[in-house]
C-alpha positions in Angstrom: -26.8 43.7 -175.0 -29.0 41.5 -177.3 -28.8 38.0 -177.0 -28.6 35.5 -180.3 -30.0 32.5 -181.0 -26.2 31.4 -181.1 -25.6 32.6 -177.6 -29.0 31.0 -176.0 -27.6 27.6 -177.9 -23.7 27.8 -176.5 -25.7 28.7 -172.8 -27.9 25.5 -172.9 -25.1 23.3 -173.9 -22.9 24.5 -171.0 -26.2 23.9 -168.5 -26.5 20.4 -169.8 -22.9 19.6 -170.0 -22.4 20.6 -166.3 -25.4 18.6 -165.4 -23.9 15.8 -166.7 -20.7 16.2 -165.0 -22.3 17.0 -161.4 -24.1 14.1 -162.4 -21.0 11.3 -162.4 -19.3 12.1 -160.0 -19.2 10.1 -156.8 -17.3 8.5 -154.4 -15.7 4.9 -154.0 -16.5 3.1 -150.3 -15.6 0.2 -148.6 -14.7 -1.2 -145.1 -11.6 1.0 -143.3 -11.0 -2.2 -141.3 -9.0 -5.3 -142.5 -10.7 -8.1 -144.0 -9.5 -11.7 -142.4 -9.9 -14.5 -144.8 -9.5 -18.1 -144.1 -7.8 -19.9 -146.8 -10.0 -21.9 -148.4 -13.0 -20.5 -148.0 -14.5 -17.6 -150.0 -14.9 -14.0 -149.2 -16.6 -10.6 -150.9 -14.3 -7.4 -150.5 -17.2 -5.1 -150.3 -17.0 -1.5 -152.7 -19.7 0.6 -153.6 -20.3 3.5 -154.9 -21.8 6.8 -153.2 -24.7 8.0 -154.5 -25.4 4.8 -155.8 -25.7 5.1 -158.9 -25.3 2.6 -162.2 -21.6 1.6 -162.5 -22.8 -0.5 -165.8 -21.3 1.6 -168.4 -18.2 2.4 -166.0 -14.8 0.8 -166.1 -14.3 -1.5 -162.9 -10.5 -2.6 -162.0 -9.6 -4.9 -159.0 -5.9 -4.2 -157.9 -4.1 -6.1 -156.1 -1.6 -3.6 -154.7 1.2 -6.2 -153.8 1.6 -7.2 -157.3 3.5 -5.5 -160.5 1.3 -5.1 -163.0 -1.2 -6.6 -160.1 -4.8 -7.0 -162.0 -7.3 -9.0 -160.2 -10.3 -8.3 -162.2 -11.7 -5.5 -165.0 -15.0 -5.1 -166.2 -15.6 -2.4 -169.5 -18.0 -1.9 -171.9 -20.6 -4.3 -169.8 -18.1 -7.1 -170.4 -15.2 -9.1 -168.5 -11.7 -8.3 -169.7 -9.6 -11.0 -169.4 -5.8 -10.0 -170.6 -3.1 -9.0 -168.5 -5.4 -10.8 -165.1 -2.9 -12.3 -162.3 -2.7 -16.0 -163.6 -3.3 -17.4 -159.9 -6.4 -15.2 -160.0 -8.0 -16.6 -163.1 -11.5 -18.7 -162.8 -11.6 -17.3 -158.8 -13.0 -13.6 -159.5 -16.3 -12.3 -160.4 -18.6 -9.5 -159.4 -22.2 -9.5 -159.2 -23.7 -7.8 -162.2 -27.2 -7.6 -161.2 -26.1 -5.3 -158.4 -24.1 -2.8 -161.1 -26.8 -1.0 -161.2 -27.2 0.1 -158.1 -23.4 0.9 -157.6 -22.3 -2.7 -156.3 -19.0 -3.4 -157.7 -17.7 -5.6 -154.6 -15.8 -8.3 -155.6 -15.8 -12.0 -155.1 -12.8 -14.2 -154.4 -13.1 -17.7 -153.8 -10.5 -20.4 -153.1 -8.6 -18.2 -150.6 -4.7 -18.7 -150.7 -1.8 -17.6 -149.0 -0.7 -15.3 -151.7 -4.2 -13.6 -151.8 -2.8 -11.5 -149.1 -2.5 -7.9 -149.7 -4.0 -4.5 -150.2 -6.6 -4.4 -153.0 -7.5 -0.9 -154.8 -11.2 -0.9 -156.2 -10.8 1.8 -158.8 -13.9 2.7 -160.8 -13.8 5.7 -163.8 -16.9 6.7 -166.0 -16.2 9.4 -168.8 -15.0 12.1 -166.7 -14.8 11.6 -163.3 -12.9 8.3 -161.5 -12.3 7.4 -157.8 -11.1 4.6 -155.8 -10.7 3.2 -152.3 -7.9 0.9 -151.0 -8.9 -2.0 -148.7 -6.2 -4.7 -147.1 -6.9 -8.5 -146.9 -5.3 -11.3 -144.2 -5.2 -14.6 -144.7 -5.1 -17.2 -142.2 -3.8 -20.8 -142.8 -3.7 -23.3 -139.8 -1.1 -25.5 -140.7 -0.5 -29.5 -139.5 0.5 -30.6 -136.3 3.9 -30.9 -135.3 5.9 -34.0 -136.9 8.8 -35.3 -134.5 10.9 -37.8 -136.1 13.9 -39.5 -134.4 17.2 -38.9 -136.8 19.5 -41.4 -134.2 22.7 -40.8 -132.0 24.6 -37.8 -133.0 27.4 -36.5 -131.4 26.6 -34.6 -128.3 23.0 -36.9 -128.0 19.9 -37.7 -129.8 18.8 -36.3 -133.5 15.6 -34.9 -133.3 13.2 -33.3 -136.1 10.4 -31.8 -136.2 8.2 -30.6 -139.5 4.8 -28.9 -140.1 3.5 -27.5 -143.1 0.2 -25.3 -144.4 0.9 -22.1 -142.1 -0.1 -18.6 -143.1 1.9 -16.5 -141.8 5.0 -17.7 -141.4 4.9 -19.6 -137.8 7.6 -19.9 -135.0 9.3 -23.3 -134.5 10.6 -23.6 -131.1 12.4 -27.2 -129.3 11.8 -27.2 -125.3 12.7 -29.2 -122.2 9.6 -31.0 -120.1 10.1 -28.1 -117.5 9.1 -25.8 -121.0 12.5 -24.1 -121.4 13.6 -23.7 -124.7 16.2 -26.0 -126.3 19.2 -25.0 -128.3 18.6 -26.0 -132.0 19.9 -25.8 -135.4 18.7 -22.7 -137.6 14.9 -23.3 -138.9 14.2 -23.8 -142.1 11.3 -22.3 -144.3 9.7 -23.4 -147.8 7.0 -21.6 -149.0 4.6 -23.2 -152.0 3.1 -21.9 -155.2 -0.2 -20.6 -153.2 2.0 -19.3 -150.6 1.7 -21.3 -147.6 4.3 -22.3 -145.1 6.2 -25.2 -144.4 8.7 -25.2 -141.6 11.6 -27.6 -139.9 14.1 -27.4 -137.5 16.6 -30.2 -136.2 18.0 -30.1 -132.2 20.6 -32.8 -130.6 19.3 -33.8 -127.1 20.6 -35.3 -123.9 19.8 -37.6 -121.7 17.5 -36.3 -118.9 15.3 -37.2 -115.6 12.1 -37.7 -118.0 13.2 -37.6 -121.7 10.3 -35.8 -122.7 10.6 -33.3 -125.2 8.4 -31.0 -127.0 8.3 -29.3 -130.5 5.9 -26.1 -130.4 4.8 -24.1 -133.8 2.7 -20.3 -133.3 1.6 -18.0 -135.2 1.2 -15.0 -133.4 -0.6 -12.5 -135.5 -3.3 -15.2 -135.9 -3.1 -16.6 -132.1 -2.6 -20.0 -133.0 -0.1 -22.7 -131.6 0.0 -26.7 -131.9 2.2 -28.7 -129.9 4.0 -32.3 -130.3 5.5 -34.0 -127.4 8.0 -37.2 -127.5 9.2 -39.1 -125.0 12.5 -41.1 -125.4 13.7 -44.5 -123.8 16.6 -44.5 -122.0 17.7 -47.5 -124.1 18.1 -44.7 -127.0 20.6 -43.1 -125.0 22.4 -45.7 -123.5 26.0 -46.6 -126.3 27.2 -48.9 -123.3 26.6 -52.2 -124.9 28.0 -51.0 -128.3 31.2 -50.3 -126.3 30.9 -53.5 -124.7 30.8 -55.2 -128.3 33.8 -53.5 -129.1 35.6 -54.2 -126.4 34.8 -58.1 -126.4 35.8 -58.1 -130.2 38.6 -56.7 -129.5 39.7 -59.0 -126.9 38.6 -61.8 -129.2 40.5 -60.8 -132.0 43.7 -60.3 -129.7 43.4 -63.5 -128.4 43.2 -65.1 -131.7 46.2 -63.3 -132.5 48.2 -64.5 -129.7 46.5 -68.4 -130.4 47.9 -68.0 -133.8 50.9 -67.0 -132.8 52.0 -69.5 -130.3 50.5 -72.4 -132.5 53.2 -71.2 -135.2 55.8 -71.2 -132.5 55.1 -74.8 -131.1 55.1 -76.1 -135.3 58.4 -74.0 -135.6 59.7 -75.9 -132.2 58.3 -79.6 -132.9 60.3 -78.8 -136.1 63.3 -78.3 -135.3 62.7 -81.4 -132.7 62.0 -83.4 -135.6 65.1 -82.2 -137.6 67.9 -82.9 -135.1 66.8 -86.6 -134.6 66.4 -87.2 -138.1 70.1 -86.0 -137.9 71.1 -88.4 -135.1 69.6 -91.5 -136.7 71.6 -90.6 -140.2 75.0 -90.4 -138.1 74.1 -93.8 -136.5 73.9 -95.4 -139.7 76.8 -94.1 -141.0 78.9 -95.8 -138.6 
């Protein structure tokens, strides 16, 4: 069989074009392990191709996973895109361009906050080949120590509550005795701000005891962090008896006055009537 100039041309074309394909195609990398942020600080989520080759002319996308529509960062056409980025994301992204070229495509996040947390897909796609790798970020937010303020006598005892706030995750608010055994309290109560930190409260009535101490603890677990507030109460706080003994002296008072009253109208009434039946007399007199 003879072979044309046409047929040498379509062979050679074929060659180059699978060149080209074996060419791009590589593999996405990064760290199997979690990444723990602090909040605050900044951190690199490392991802990189293999072979490293130039991902200038590729198309870079930061996901964050956790989000609808959840873009973090894109790089196209050797130029940031902008539209459709996570507003809380915006000015706090970037990648480092001088490494492109060697197949760096890490990202940079700085400013770490609460609602950074989440799993993050590094997807990178050049004409005809794309890959990607998934990696997941914690964050970790020490938050205030305890706040134990006194809300006064309530029925049963004592009004205590407690506050702290800045927590990442969402910590554990427990009330306990001075022998550390946990207290009965009201329900606790979470908020959680616009970067996704914690703030948590939680009232308890207590009573009187041999040391009026009490202590408000808050842990995280996950993180292994805990921060305790301890208060200790005067037995005057507890003591109502000379409130009752107010009372009771007012009381008395006021029923005294009452009776006063009462008998000084009776002795007017009398002296009256006294009064009136000599006027009486005297009249009779005279009329004789």
């Amino acid at each position: 069989m003879e072979t044309g100039p046409d047929s040498l041309f379509v062979t050679l074309l074929f060659l180059l074009h699978s060149s080209h394909s074996e060419s791009e195609k590589f593999e996405v990398l990064g760290p199997t392990d979690p990444i723990v942020a602090v909040a605050g600080d900044d951190i690199i989520l490392p991802c990189y191709l293999k072979p490293n080759i130039s991902a200038e002319d590729m198309t870079v996308d930061w996901l964050n996973l956790d989000f609808k529509d959840g873009r973090v960062y894109r790089y196209q056409n050797r130029k940031i895109i902008r539209e459709d980025q996570i507003p809380s994301y915006i000015g706090r992204t970037s990648l480092f361009k001088e490494e492109l070229w060697r197949g760096n495509t890490s990202l940079k996040l700085t400013r770490v906050q609460g609602t950074d947390e989440g799993r993050y897909k590094c997807f990178i796609k050049a004409l005809s080949w794309y890959d990607d790798f998934t990696i997941q970020v914690l964050v970790k937010a020490v938050g205030s120590k305890p706040v134990v303020s006194i809300e006064g006598h309530r029925e049963g005892g004592m009004g205590l509550l407690c506050e702290s706030e800045g927590w990442h995750p969402e910590p554990e608010l427990a009330w306990l005795d001075s022998k550390g055994v946990h207290l009965s309290a009201g329900p606790p109560e979470t908020h959680r701000d616009f970067k996704g930190f914690y703030r948590v409260k939680q009232h308890v009535i207590v009573q009187e005891t041999n040391t009026n101490r009490f202590t408000c603890r808050v842990q995280q677990s996950r993180i292994n962090e805990k921060m305790e507030t301890e208060v200790h109460l005067p037995s005057e706080l507890f003591d109502t008896t000379p409130w009752r003994i107010s009372f009771i002296v007012l009381s008395c008072l006021g029923a005294i006055t009452v009776i006063g009253l009462s008998l000084a109208i009776y002795c007017i009434c009398i002296k009256k009537e006294d009064i009136t039946e000599k006027l009486d007399e005297l009249r009779k007199e005279r009329g004789k």
